[in-house]
Legacy VTK file of the C-alpha trace (Angstrom):
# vtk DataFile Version 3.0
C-alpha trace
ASCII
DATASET POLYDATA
POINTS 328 float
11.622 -6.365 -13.499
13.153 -3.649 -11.710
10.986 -2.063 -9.037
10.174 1.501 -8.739
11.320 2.718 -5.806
9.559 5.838 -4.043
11.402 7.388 -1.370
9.814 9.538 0.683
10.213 10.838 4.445
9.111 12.908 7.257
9.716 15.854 7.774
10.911 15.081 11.434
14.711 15.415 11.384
14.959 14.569 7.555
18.117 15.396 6.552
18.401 12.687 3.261
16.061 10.865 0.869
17.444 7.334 1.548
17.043 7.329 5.189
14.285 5.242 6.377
14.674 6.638 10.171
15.996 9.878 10.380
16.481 9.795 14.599
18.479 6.161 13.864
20.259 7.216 10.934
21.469 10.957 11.860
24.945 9.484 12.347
25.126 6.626 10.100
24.043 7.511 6.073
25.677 4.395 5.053
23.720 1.905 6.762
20.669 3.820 5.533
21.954 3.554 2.431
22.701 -0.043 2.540
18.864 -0.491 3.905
17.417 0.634 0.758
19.563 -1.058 -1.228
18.265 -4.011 0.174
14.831 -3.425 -0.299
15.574 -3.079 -3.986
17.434 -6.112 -4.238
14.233 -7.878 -2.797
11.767 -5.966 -5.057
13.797 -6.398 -8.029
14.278 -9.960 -8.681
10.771 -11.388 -8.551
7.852 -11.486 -11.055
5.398 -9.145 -9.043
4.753 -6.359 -8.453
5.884 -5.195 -4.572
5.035 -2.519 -2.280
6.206 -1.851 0.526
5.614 1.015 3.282
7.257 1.451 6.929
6.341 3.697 9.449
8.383 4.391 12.816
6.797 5.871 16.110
8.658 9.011 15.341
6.234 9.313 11.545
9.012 8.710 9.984
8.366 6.569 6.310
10.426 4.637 3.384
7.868 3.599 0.865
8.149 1.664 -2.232
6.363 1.555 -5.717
3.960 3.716 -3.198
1.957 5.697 -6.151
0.333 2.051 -6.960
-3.340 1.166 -5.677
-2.692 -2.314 -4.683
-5.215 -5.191 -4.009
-6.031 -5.104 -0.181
-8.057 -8.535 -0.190
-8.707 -9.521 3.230
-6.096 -6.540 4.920
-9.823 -4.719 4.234
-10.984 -7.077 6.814
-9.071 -4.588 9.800
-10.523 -1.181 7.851
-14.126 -3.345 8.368
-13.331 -4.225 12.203
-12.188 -0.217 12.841
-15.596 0.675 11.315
-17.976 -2.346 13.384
-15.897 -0.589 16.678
-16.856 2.759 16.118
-20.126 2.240 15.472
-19.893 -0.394 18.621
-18.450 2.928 20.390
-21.063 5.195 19.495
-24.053 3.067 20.313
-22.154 1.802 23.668
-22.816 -1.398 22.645
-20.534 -4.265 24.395
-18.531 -6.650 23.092
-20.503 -9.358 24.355
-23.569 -8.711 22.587
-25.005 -11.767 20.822
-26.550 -11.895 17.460
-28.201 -14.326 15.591
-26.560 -15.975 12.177
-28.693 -17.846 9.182
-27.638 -20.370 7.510
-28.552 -18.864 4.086
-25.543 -15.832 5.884
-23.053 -18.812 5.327
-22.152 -18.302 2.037
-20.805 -21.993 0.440
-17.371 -21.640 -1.913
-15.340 -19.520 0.815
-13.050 -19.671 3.377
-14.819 -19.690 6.823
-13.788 -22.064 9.467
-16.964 -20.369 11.352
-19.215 -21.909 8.112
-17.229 -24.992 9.320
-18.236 -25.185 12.994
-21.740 -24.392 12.661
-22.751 -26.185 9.347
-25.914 -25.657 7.664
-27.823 -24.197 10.812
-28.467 -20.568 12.505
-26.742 -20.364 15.602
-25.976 -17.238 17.793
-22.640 -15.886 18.781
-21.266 -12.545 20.295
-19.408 -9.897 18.232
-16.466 -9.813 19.670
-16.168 -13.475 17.834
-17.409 -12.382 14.603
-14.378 -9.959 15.016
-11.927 -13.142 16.018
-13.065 -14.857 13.379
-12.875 -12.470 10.688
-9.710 -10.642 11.636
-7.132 -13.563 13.699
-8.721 -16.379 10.851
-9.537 -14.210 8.171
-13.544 -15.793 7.774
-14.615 -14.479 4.708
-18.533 -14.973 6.123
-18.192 -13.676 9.536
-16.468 -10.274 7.875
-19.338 -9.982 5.506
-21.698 -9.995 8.489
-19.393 -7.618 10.211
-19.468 -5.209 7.052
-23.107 -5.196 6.280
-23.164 -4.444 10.531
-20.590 -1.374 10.205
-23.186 -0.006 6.801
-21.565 -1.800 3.935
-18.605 -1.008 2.315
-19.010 2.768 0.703
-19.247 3.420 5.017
-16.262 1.572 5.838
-14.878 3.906 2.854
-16.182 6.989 4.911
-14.725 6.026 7.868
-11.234 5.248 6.886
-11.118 9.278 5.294
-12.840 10.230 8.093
-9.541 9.329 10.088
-7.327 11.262 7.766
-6.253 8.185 5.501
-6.403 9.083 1.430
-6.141 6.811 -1.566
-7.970 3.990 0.072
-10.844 2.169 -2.016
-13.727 0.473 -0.541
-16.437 -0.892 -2.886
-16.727 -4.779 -2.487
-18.031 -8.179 0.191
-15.900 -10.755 0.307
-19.391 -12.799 -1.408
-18.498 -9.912 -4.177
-15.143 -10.429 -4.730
-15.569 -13.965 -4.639
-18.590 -13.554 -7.543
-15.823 -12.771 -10.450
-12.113 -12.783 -9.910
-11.739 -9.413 -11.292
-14.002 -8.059 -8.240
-10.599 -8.918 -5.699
-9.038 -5.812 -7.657
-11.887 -3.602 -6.262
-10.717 -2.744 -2.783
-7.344 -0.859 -3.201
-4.804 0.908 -1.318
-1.368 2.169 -1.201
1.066 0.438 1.354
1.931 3.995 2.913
-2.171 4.516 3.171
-2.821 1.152 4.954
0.476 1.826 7.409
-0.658 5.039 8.052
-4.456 3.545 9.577
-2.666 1.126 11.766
-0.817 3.610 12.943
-3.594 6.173 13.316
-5.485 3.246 15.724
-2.300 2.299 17.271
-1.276 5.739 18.683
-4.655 7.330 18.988
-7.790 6.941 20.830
-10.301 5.963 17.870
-12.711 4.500 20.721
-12.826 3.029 23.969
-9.811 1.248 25.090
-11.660 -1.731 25.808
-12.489 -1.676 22.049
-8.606 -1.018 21.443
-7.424 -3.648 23.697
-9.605 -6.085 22.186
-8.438 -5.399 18.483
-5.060 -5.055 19.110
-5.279 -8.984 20.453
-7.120 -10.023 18.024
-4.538 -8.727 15.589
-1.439 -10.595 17.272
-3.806 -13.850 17.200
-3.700 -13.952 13.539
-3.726 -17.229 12.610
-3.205 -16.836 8.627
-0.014 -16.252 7.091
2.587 -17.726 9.673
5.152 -17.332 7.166
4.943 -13.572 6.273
5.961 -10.800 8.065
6.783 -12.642 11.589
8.111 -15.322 9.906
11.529 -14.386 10.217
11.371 -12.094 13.428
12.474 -13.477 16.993
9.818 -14.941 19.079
9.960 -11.947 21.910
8.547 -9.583 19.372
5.207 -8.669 19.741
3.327 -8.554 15.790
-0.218 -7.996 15.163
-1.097 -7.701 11.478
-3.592 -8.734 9.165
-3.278 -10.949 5.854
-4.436 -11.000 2.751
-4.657 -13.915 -0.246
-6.165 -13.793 -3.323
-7.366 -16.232 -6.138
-5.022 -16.380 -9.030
-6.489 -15.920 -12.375
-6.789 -18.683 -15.200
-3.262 -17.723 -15.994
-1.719 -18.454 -12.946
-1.114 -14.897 -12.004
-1.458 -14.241 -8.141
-3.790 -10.965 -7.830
-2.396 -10.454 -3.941
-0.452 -11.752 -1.226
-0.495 -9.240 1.343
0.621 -8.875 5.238
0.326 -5.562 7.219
-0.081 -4.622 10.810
2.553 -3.474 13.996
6.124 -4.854 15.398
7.102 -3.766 19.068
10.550 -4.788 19.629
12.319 -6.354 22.787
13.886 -3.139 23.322
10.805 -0.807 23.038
10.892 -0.214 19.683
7.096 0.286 17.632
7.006 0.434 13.873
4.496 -0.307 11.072
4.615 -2.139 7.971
2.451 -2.969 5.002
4.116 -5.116 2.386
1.705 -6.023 -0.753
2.472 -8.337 -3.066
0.792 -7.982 -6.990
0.186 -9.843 -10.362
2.665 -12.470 -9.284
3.883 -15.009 -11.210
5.503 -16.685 -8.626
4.333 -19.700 -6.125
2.554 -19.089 -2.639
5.573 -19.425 -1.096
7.782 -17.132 -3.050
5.299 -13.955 -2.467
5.679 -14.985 1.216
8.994 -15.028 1.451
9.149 -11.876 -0.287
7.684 -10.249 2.808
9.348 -11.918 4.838
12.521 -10.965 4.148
11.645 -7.443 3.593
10.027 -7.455 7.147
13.693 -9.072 8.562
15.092 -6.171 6.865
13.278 -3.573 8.196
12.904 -5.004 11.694
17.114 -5.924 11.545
17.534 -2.123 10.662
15.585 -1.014 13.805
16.930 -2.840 16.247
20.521 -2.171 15.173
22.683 0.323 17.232
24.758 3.563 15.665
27.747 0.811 16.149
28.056 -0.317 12.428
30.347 -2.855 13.630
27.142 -4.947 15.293
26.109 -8.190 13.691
23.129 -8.095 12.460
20.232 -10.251 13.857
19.286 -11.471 10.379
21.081 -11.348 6.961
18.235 -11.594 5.128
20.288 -11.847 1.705
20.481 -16.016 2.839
17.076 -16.858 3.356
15.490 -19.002 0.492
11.560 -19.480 -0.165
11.933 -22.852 1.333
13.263 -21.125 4.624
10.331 -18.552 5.356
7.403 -20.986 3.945
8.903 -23.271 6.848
8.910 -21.101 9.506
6.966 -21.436 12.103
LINES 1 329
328 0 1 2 3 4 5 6 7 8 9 10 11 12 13 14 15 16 17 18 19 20 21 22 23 24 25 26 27 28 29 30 31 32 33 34 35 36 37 38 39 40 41 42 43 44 45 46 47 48 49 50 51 52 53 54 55 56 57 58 59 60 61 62 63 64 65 66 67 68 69 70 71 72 73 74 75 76 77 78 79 80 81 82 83 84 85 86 87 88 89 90 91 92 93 94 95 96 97 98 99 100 101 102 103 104 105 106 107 108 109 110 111 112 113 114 115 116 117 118 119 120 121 122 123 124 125 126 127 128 129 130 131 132 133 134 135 136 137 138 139 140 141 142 143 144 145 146 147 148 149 150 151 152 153 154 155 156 157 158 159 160 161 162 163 164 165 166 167 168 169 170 171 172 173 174 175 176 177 178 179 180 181 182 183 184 185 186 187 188 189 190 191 192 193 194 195 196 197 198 199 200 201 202 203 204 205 206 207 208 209 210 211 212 213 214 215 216 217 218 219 220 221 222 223 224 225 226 227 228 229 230 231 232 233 234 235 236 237 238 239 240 241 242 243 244 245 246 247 248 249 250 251 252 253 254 255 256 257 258 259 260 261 262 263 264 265 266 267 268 269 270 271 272 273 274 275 276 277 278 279 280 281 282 283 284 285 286 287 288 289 290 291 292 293 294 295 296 297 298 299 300 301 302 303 304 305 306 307 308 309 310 311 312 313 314 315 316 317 318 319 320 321 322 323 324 325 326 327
């Protein structure tokens, strides 16, 4: 299935509408060109559905199949951990603070390693791992805690527009989603939409920067999905992102695999990137490689000089499924 591919950038410097990075690419069309290209060649040879949105520190954007609500699954999870620090924010309350967990909160039939270290008892714990938990190991329980904390999900909804951020879609718990597999379709965005909010926390002041610093770690601790978007990328860059996995349905169809977050670059570079994957027939690690390579793309493009003569760090045309699902 050929993907289609929505090009769309800044108005910063634009001067053409295949150039991801209009600063980068003043001088050099053809490797913008050739950028693209490979994007589409990525997007076009798999069963799924793939979008895909980059953002550079200059608000420059490439997007593709970007008029699509996609699937956020747990990516929702940072929109919920924005909202739980505002409020935290607002009410000056520190990270610190303890609260008190059920049992009965520890919902059976999901994925929480937190349901795992305190079985069948109420035990206490502070926020700030509640926000660990839910965001760096994606605990399905400790984010439903998080969300009913931050006003439930129509608030989280609020708060997202509040910042500016349109065609995002926030109706559903992770206990809701779970309840019937169509329910993981409920929370929705567009790639360029769910770029644009990490970027919006990244180079703003949402809240305090002790509530900043404290995500942003969080966010490069992410323990879940090794072998997406850093899977391919050199160990001295610095990536915080959040994943997302669905269920697939009782035809074998994978409703999401998703990766989003930030990539600084040895160099200085800062970029954002939101790949979703959708209604896949392929295996786990097919959809992973998928954004895998299409992160090595992008991040191979930014790092690469106006010298067209430079190897490139990463030819991501030779990297199998076997090769990203076995990255470290």
């Amino acid at each position: 299935m050929t993907a289609e591919t929505v090009r769309r950038i800044a108005a910063y410097g634009c001067l053409t509408a295949v150039c991801l990075f209009a600063v980068l690419c003043a001088t050099a069309k053809p490797q913008c060109e050739t950028l693209v290209r490979q994007i589409d060649s990525v997007l076009s040879r798999y069963r799924a559905t793939v979008g895909v949105a980059v953002l550079s520190d200059r608000d420059e954007i490439v997007a593709a199949n970007d008029s699509i609500l996609f699937p956020l699954m747990s990516v929702f999870k940072f929109h919920t951990a924005l909202a739980v620090l505002d409020r935290m924010d607002k009410n000056r309350t520190p990270l610190d603070s303890v609260v008190r967990i059920k049992a009965s909160d520890m919902h059976p039939d999901t994925y929480s390693p937190l349901r795992e270290r305190h079985p069948g008892r109420d035990f206490s714990i502070t926020i700030a791992e509640l926000l660990r938990y839910s965001v760096a190991h994606s605990d399905n329980n400790a984010c439903d805690i998080l969300l009913e904390y931050a006003g439930g999900p129509e608030a989280v909804e609020k708060y997202v527009r509040g910042l500016g951020i349109e065609n995002t879609f926030i109706s559903a718990s992770e206990k809701t989603m779970h309840d019937r597999i169509e329910n993981q379709y409920l929370n929705r965005s567009t790639p360029t939409a769910t770029a644009r909010l990490i970027e919006t926390f990244f180079e703003n002041r949402l809240f305090a920067s002790k509530y900043k610093k404290f995500l942003i770690r969080i966010m490069t601790e992410t323990s879940t999905g090794q072998d997406k978007l850093k899977s391919l990328l050199p160990p001295d860059c610095t990536v915080g992102h959040k994943t997302g996995s669905s269920d697939r349905t009782s035809t074998g169809v994978k409703i999401a695999d998703n990766d989003a977050g930030f990539v600084l670059t040895p160099d200085g570079k800062r970029y954002y990137i939101a790949v979703f994957v959708s209604d896949s027939q392929e295996d786990d690690p097919t959809n992973a490689s998928i954004i895998a390579r299409i992160s090595a793309i992008v991040y191979d493009f930014m790092i690469r000089p106006t010298d067209p003569n430079r190897p490139t760090l990463c030819r991501p045309e030779s990297v199998s499924a076997d090769d990203a699902a076995g990255s470290p």
